[in-house]
Structures are given as C-alpha cells and as structure tokens.
N, C-alpha and C positions, 0 to 999 in steps of 0.2 A: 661796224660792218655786220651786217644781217649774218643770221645762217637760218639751216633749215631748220634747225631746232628751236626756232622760233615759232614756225606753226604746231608746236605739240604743247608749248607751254602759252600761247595767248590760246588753242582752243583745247580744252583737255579731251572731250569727248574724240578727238580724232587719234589720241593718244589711248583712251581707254579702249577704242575699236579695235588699231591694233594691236594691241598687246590681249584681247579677247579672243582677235583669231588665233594668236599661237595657243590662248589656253583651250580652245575650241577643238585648234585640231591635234593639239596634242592628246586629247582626252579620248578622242576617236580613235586615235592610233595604239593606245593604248592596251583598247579590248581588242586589236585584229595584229596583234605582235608575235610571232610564234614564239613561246618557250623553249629553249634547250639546255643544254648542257655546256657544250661550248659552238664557237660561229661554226655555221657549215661548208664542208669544202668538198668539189668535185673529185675524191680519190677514187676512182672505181675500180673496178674490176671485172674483165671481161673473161667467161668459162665457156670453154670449147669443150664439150665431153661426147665420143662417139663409141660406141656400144657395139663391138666385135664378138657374138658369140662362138664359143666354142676355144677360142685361141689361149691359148697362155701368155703369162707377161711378155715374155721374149717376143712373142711373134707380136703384140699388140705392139710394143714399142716400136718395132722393126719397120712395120706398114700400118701406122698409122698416126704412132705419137708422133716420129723424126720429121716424115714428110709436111706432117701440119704443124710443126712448129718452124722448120727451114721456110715455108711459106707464110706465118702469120709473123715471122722475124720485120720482113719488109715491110710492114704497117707503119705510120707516123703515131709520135705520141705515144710510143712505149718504153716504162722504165727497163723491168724487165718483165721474162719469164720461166713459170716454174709450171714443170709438168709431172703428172703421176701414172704410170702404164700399171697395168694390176688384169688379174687375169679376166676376160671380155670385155674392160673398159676402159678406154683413155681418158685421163682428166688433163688438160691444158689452162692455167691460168695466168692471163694477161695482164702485167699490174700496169695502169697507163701512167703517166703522168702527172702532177698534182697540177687539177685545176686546168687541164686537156679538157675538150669538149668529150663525154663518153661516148652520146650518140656522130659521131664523127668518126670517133675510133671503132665504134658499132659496126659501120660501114663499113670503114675499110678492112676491118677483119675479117668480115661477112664474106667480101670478095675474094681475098688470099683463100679462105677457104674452099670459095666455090672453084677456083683456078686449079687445086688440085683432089677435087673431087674425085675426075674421072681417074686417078691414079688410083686411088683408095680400092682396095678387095670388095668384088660386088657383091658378097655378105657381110661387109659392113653396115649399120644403119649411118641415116644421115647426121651429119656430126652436128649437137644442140647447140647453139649459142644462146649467152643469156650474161647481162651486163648487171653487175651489184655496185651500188654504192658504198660507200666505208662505214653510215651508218646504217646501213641494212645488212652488217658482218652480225649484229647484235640488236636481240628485241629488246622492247622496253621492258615488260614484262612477259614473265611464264607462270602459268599456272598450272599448279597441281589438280589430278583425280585420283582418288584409288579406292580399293574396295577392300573387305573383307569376303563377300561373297560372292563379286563378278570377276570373270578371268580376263586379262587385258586385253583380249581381241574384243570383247566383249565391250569392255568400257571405250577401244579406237571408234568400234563401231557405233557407239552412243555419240560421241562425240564430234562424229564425221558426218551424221546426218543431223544432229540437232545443233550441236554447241558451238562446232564450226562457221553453221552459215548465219545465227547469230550475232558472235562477234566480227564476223567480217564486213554486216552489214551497218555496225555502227558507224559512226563520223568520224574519219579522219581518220581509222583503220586501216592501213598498208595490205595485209593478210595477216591470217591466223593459222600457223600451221602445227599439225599435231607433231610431235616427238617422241622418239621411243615407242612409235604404234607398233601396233601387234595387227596387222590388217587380216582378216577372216582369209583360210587360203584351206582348201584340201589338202591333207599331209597324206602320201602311201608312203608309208616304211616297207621295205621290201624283205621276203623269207630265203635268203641264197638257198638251205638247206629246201624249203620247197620249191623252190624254182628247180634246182639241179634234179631232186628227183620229179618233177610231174616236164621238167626239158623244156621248160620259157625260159625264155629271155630278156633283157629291158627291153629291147628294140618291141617285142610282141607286145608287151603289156605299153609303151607310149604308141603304139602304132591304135591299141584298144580307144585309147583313151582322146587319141586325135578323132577318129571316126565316130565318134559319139559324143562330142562336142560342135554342133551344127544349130545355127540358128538361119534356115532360108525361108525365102516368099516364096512360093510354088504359083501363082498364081492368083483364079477367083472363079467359082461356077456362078451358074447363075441361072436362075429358073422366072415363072412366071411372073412370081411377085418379089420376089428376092435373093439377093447374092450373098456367099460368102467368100469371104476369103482364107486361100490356103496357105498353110505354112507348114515346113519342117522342122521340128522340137526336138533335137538329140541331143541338148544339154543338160548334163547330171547336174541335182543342185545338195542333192541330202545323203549322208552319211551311207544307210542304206541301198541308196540307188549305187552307189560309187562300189559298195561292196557286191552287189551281183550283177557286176558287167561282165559281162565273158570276152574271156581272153583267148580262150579256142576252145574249138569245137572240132572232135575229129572221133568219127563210127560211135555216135550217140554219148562219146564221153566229154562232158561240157567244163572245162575247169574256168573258174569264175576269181574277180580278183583277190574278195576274200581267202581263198586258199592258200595267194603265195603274197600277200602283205598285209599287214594292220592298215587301216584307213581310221583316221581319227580326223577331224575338224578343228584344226590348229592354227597357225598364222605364217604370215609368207617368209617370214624369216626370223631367228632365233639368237641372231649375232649381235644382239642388243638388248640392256637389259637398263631397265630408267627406278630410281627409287627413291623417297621423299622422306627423310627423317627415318629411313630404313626401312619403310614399306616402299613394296612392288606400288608401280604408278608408272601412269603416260603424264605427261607434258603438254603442254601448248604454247606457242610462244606469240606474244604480241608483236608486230610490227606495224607505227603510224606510219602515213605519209610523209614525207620529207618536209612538207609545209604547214604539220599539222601541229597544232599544239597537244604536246607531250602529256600534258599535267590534264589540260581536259578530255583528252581521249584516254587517260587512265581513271580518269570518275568516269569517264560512261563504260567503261568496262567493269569497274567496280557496282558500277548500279547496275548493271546486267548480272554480274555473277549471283546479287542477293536476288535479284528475280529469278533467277536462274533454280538457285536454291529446293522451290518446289516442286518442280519439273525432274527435278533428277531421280531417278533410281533409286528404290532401294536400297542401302546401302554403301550408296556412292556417296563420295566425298570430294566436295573440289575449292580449291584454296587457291589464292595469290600467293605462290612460292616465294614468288620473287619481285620484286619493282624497283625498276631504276628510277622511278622519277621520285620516289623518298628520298634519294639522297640529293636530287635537283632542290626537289621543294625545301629540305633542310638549307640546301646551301643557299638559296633565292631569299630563306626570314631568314638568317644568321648577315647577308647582305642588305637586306632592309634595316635588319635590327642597327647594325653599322651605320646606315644612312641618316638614321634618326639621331644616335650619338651625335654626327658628326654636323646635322644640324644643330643640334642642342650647343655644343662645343661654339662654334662659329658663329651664332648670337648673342652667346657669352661674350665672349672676345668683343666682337663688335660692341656691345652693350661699355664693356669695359671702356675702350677706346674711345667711345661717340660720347655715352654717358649721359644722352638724353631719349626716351622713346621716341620723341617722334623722328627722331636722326637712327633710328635703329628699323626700324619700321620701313622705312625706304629701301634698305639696301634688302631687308630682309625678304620683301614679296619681291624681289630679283630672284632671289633662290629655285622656288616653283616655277616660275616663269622660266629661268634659264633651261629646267632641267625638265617641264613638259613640253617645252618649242625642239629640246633637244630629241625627246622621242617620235615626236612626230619627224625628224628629221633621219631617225633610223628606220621609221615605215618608207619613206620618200626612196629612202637608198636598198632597200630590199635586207633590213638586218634583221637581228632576230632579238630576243630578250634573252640572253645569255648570262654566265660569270663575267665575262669580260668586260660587255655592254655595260652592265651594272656598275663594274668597278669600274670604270669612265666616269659613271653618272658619281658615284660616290665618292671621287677624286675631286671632280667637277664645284663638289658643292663649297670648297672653298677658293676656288676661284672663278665662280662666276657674281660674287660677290664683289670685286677688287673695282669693276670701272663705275659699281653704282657708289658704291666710299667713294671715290675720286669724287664725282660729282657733288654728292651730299660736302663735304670737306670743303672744296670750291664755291659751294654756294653758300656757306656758313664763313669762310673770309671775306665775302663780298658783304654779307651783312655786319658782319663786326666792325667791317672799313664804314658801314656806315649807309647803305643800300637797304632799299626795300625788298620785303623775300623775291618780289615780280623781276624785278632789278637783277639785282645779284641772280636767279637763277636765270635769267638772259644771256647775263655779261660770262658769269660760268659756264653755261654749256657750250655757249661759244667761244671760250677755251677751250674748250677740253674736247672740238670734234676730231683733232689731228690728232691730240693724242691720245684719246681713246680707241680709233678707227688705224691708229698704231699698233697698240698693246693687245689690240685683237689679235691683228695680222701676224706679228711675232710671235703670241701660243700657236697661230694655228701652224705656223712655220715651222714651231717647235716639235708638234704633234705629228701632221700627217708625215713627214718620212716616216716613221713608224708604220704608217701603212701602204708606206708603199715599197718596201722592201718584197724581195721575193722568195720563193721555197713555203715551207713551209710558217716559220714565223711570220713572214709578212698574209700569209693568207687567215693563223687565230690570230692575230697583234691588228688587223684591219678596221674590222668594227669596231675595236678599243680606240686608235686611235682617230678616225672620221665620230666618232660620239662625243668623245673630249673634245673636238674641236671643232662640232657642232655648236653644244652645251656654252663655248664661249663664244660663237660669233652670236646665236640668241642673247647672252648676258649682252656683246655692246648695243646690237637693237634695242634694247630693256634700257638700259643706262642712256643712252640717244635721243629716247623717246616718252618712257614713264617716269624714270629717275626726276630729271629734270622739272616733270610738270609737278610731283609728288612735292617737292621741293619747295617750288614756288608758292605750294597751298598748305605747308605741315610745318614750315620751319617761320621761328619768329624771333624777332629783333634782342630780345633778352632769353636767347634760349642758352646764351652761356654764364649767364652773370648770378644765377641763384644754384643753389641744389647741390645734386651728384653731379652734375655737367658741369660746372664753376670747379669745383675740387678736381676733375680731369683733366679741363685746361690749364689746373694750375699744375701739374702734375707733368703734364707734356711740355710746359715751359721749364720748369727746373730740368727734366731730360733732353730739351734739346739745347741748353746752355751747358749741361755736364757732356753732351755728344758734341757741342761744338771744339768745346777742350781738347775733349779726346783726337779731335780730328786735326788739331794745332799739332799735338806732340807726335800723330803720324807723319804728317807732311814734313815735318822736321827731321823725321828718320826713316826716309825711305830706302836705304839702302838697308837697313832692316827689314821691313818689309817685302824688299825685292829677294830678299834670302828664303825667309818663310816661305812665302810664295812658291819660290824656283823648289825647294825640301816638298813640299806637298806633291806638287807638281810632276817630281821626280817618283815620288813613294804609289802614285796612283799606278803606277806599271806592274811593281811587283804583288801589290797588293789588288789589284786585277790576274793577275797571273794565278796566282793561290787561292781566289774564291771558288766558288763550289757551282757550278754551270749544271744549269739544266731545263730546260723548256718552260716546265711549268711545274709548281711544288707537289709532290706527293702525299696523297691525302687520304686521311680515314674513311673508306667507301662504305665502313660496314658488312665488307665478307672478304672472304679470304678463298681463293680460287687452289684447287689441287688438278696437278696435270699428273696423269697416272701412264707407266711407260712397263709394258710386260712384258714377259718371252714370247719370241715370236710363234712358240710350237706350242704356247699355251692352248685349252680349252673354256666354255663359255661357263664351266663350272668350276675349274682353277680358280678365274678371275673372278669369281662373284664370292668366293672364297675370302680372299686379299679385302674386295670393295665393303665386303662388310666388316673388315677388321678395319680399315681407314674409317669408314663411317662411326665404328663405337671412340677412336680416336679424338675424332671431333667432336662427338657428344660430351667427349669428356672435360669441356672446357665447360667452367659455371656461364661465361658470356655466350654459348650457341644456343641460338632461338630454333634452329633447325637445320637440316642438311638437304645437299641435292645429291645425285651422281650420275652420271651414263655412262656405263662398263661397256665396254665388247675385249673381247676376245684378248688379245696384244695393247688395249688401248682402252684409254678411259677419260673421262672428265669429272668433277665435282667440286663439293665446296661446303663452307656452313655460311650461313647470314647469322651475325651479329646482333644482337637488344640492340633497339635504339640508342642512342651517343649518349641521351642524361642516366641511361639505367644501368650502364660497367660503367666502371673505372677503368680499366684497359682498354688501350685502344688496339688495332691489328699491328702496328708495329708493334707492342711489348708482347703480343700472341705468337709474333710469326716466330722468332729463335724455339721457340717450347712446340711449335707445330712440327716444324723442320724435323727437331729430333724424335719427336714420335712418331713421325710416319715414315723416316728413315729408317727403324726399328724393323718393319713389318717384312718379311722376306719373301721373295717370291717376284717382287714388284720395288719398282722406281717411282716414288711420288716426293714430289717436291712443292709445296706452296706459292702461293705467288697473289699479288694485290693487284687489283683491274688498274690500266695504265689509266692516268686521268685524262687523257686526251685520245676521242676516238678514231682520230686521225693516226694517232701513232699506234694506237692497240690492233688497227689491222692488221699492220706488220710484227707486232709482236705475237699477235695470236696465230697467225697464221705457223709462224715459227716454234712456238711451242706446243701448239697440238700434233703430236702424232700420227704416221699412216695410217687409213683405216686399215681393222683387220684382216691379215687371211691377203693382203695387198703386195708383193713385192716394188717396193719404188727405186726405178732406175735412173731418174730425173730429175734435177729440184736446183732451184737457188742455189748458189751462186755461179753453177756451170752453165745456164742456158740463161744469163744476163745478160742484158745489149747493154 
C-alpha cells in the first residue's frame, strides 16, 4: 500500500525544497523576534489624576477623589482600585485585568469620568487620563549625568534640549524621560520682617508679578512700503529684571521686589534629590517600545552616548547607571551556552545507540530543522524571544530527535531483513505514518494545556508551551519527509556487520535478552508490582503538599533594591542626611560597582549594582542578611532591601506596594478598601 511518503523518498529534491522553506523562513524570523525578558502580557494600568488648586487633602478627597472613583467603579474589566488624595491633587489608579483589552477599558473609563464631570468643583482642572502597560512600570535603562561644576537645573536643562530629543529619536525608543530634574524656575524667598515694615503683602507682590507677565499680539501698522507688527512683552526673563519690579508705588516712594525678597534662579521644586555613587546627578530613563527589541535599542543607545561624549559640557559626566538588558543578554548565552551542551549530549547518546555516522547524521540535521521551523512558528503566532521561548527550544532539542530514530531504526530492520536501502526506506516510512503522526499529536496534547490555562500562569507558561509544540509538530514534518529520503541514500546493506555499529548491535542483543528476563520475573509478580505502584502513587500527595511553590525561581539580578520609609514631619535635609549614611552602607560591600538613590522628604528609593556574576563570589542572596542589618542600624529611617521580582508581570504589583507615598502627601485611600 503506497503512502505519501513515497513522493519525498523516489523524488529527494521535493523533499529538500521543503524542509529549505522551513530553514528559509525560520532564518528570516529570526532577525525580526523581539527580545525580552519574559512573554508579554496586557496588565495595564489606567491613572486618572485631576489637579485641584488650593484645596487640602480632605476637601480633594471629598469632591473629587470619591465621586470619581464611585463612578470609574462601574467600568468593565477592573481588578481593582487604589487611590491617592494629597493636597491639590487626586491620583486614581485603575488596575484592569490581566489581558483585558486596555484601550477598551481606556474608553470606558473615559466616559464614567466625563458622566461626572459636571459635578466636580469648577476650579478643578480636567481630570488627565493616561493608560501604562506593566512593562512601562520600568525602563530598560537609566542614565546617569553629573558635574562637578554645573548645578542640576543646569545639567536638566542640557539635557532637555539636547540629550533628550536625541535619544528619543532613535529606533525603537518608547521615550526618554529625565528624573530627579531640577527644571529652571524663578525662586522669590520672601522678607516677613520687610514686608510688615514697608505693609505688603503676598497678594501685592503675586498681583506684581501677574501683571507683568504678558505675552500679547497688539496688532500691525503699516505704511507705504512696509508693516510691522505689534506685540506686548511684559515677561520678566532675568534675575535683575525680577529684582526691580515694583511692587507699589505710592507719593513718589517706589518699593521694588528686591526690597522685601531674595530672587535667585533656582528650580521648580526642591522635594527631590537624585545621586549616583554619592554624587548629586539627574537621571534619565530608557523606555523601548513594546515591540521593540530590548538588546538592539540598548546598542543604539549605547552608540549614541559615546557620540554623545563630545558634545557634552565641560565637566559633565554621563554614564549608563544602570541596564537591564545585561542581565537579559547574560541570561540569553547562559541559555545558548545550555543549548549547545545539550546538543553535544544528544549526539553523543544517539552516536552511542546508532553506532554508526551515517545512522547519526539523520536524526541529527532533525535537530536544526526542528528547532528553526519552530521559530518561525513563534514569528507566525506573535511571540517573542524570551527565557521561556528559549527554554522550549532547549527542552525540545531532545525530543525532536525521537520520530527521526524511529525512522532511521525502521529502515535499518528492513535492511538487515534483507531489503535494499530504496526498499526498506519505503516499506518503513510506510510504517511508521500512523505512528509517527501519533506521537506528534500526544506531545502536542501533552503540551498545549499548558497554555491554555488562565490567570496569570497560563498567560508567561503560553509561549513555552505553543513553542515545544511547535518544535515537535516541525520534527514529524522532518521525520515524514527528509528522515526517510536521508535514509534511503546514506544507509547501506553492511552498515551493521563491521566496526563500532557490529559491537552496538551486539550490545543491544544481550540487553534486550537480559530485558526480556527481567520482564518474565515481573509478569510473574504483579501483585508486587501493583503494591509499588499503588506506595508511589499514594506518597505523590504528601510529597506535592511539602514542595516549595512558586511562579518562577528567583534569581541573581545583580542589584539589590533599597525602599526607604521616613518621618513624616521630616525635612529635605534630615533625609539627605540618613541617604547618604545608606549609600556609604552599600559602598561598603567589596561586590558594589556603584549606587543609585532618589530621596525626597518622607520617602526614598535606591540601590547598588553588583560586578558582573564571574567577578564576586557572592551572589545577592549571601549579601541580602548582612544588607538588612546594616541599614537597619541607620536611625532616623526605615530601609529594608529587597531583589527585583523576576517577573515584570508580578513586580507591578509588588512595586507598587512597596514604594511609599510621595512626600508632604497625606493618603486616605489605597488598596485593599477601594477593591472590586
């Protein structure tokens, strides 16, 4: 009885075509894969923030947070929400669903809010909406600047007109936003002791400072040959000009602002303090696009910074603080480097078992083939090149090897019975279509519930399991189609009667006459057997009950994260106090390559990065107990360590929960009382 596996072994070339497109467009797929970290999942986050000046907490919360969240409650697609009232601003955040549509929930939130708009106090401004992804919680990289001789508004404003627009024009750049700026702003410190005696006021000197801030079009004259046009210029821009504005004028005595305040050229706010290995410093943080590959938009950033380089300031200094995609790229060759072992391994074996090259050679170019049809099979389905993906592929590589063995084995009993290799690989593939086209269908059975579970697992466990069982339905293609014709042209009639191959067959005779034994004295005692069995069977419960559960294994990232928690009536110089006694803390360890921090007021963030993994011997587990106790030590201040979650799906919600209110903020509102 024919099959179809007959047109690949009488014509090879329709056999070599196909198994050329899988490596064709596996190879294409290859370069346009985005890189991550792990699969990406729809967790967003939608922030409502409306800007009430004047008001205190109380009254923000009162008329403005309650009502818009009693109305954004009614939305579809909400886990929960957590809100922040602080004096003239409401912060509302929407956590949706995992893997909700966001723009859907965009809408309808949109609406709820415009429904009670007209209730909101019409000194309210309009309330912002703006939707974040789970990995847009965190850039890939931040960059450090600092000086020795520029002052930090100094360096924002370097930064915001050159280095900004820059990087945000490279490829595959999200934005680039600056951190911890110091933005250029008029500071008047004001004299009570001259104001009371020369009898101003604030109201006089903001009433000064309104009226001579005027930028109008007046018109345009215009004569024989030419027009101009007119404008009104009553905006102060320089130190000087701000200092002789008058503030009244009354029977020739003119008191001016210099009189009853300092004016200095400072920056718009002071409640924040950023610093780099202990030097003052601004930030910048990376954000790619969601589709973008991670690792190549961090070399073009990297080859912009060295451009960069001579363009900068005197004195200015700017570094990659930080990159998350060194610990991708580590973990991507520590996964290669695994792939290759585990090639190596799996040729061995087979070499062993087969015992001849050209019996090993067959199953072996399955391997590639299984495992480049399989990526082209992740571009097809929209996946990414992640850990997961990988670890599929690297799982994979010993079983996509199994249906081309079968074949090769099959068509080497057909020849020892006595068949020409054309013959025998005939008569065997035509065996082995049912059961090959079997042993697919049952890994893939085995595999996709894995991804099709729900929550969270089934959304990282996805890609892992559609890739393994990709990877194997490519192997039976390969075994169906190349296997077979490989066969009929590489194997020959004495390929077991001389050599290393003779000593293996003879090897595998004495094992399956000592397994045939073995298999007498079981069936002779199977109620033995049925005891073992039922004890195993039984012990799998307890010994599931007492294993150690957790999503995914936690892993050496290379830095070690500090959340800093301060009095609330502290000041911006208390806290910078404490930040720099944490930061000598961390230098104190031989493995810190360097430190970050962002202090304000009540609240803080920082960290150190780590030497690369070959340069300590410590990893951040044997660091964190010895971190603990020294920055527990430090008085004044709550700081606690902590290791970046390995999954950014989950570090949303952990991050969210362990950073602090902003400063100077009173919070009336939050998780887990305003949860649906």
């Amino acid at each position: 009885m024919k099959s179809f596996t007959d047109i690949f072994i009488r014509r090879p070339v329709l056999a070599i075509v196909v198994n050329l497109i899988i490596i064709i467009a596996g190879l294409q797929a290859i370069s346009s894969l985005t890189v991550r970290q792990y699969p990406r999942s729809d967790n967003a986050v939608i922030t409502v923030s409306t800007a009430y000046i004047g008001a205190s907490a109380e009254l923000v919360r009162g008329f403005i947070t309650t009502p818009l969240e009693r109305a954004i409650a009614g939305a579809d697609g909400i886990d929960y929400i957590q809100s922040q009232s602080s004096q003239g601003i409401s912060n509302i955040q929407v956590r949706l669903q995992l893997n909700y549509d966001p723009i859907k929930a965009l809408s309808e939130v949109t609406a709820k809010v415009n429904q009670v708009r007209g209730d909101l106090p019409p000194e309210a401004e309009v309330p912002l909406i703006n939707v974040e992804s789970a990995d847009s919680a965190f850039a890939s990289a931040y960059l450090s600047f600092s000086s020795d001789i520029l002052e930090d508004n100094q360096i924002t404003d370097f930064l915001s007109r050159v280095v900004q627009p820059r990087l945000s024009a490279l490829e595959g750049v999200q934005r680039a936003d600056v951190l911890g700026a110091r933005t250029f702003a008029m500071r008047i410190w004001l004299k009570p002791e001259r104001m009371a005696a020369l009898n101003v006021t604030p109201v006089q000197i903001r009433q000064a400072l309104a009226s001579n801030n005027y930028l109008a079009a007046l018109g345009k004259t215009k004569g024989s040959y030419i027009q101009v046009n007119l404008s009104a210029n009553t905006d102060l821009s320089k130190v000087s000009e701000f200092q002789d504005l008058v503030v009244r004028s009354e029977n020739g005595a003119v008191i001016r602002l210099r009189d009853v305040a300092d004016v200095v050229l400072g920056s718009e706010s002071y409640d924040s303090e950023v610093r780099y290995s202990g030097k003052t410093a601004v930030f910048m943080g990376i954000w790619p696009l969601p589709n973008a590959n991670s690792l190549d938009v961090m070399q073009l950033v990297r080859e912009e910074m060295k451009a960069m380089q001579a363009s900068l300031p005197r004195g200015l200094e700017g570094v990659i603080a930080y990159d998350a995609t060194a610990y991708i790229e580590s973990s991507i060759h520590e996964v290669l480097k695994t792939m290759t072992e585990t090639l190596l391994i799996v040729v061995g074996v087979i070499f062993l078992f087969l015992g001849s090259i050209r019996s090993v050679i067959i199953p072996v170019i399955a391997i590639p083939l299984s495992l480049i049809g399989a990526v082209f099979l992740m571009q097809l389905f929209g996946f990414s090149l992640n850990l997961l993906t990988l670890l599929a592929i690297v799982l994979s590589v010993g079983i996509v090897v199994d249906d081309a063995i079968v074949v090769v084995e099959n068509v080497e009993r057909h020849i020892s019975e006595g068949k020409s290799p054309t013959e025998a690989a005939l008569l065997g593939a035509r065996e082995l279509v049912g059961p090959v086209i079997a042993m697919t269908a049952t890994l893939i059975a085995v595999y996709l519930p894995i991804g099709l579970q729900g929550g969270l697992t089934g959304s990282l466990f996805r890609e892992f399991a559609f890739t393994l069982a990709g990877a194997v339905t490519i192997s039976g293609i390969v075994a169906l189609t190349l296997s077979p014709m490989m066969s009929a042209r590489m194997l020959t009639r004495d390929i077991e009667s001389h050599g290393f191959a003779a000593k293996v067959a003879h090897t595998f005779d004495r094992i399956r006459d000592g397994y045939s034994r073995w298999l007498d004295v079981t069936l002779r005692n199977r109620v033995a057997v049925y005891i073992v069995w039922g004890v195993i069977s039984i012990l799998t419960i307890p010994m599931f009950m007492v294993s150690v559960k957790e999503l995914a294994p936690t892993e050496d990232q290379g830095v070690i994260f500090g959340i800093v928690e301060g009095s609330s009536n502290s000041s911006m110089e208390q806290a910078s106090i404490y930040a720099a006694e944490a930061n000598r803390v961390f230098m104190t360890f031989p493995e810190t390559e360097f430190t970050f921090q962002l202090t304000m007021p009540t609240s803080g963030f920082g960290g150190m990065v780590l030497e690369p993994w070959e340069q300590r011997e410590r990893s951040v587990f044997d660091l964190m107990p010895e971190a603990t106790q020294r920055l527990g030590a430090i008085p004044g201040i709550n700081m606690f360590p902590v290791t970046p979650p390995h999954c950014r799906v989950v570090a949303t919600f952990l991050w969210k929960s362990l950073l602090p209110p902003p400063p100077n903020r009173k919070r009336f509102s939050s998780s887990p009382s305003n949860c649906r």
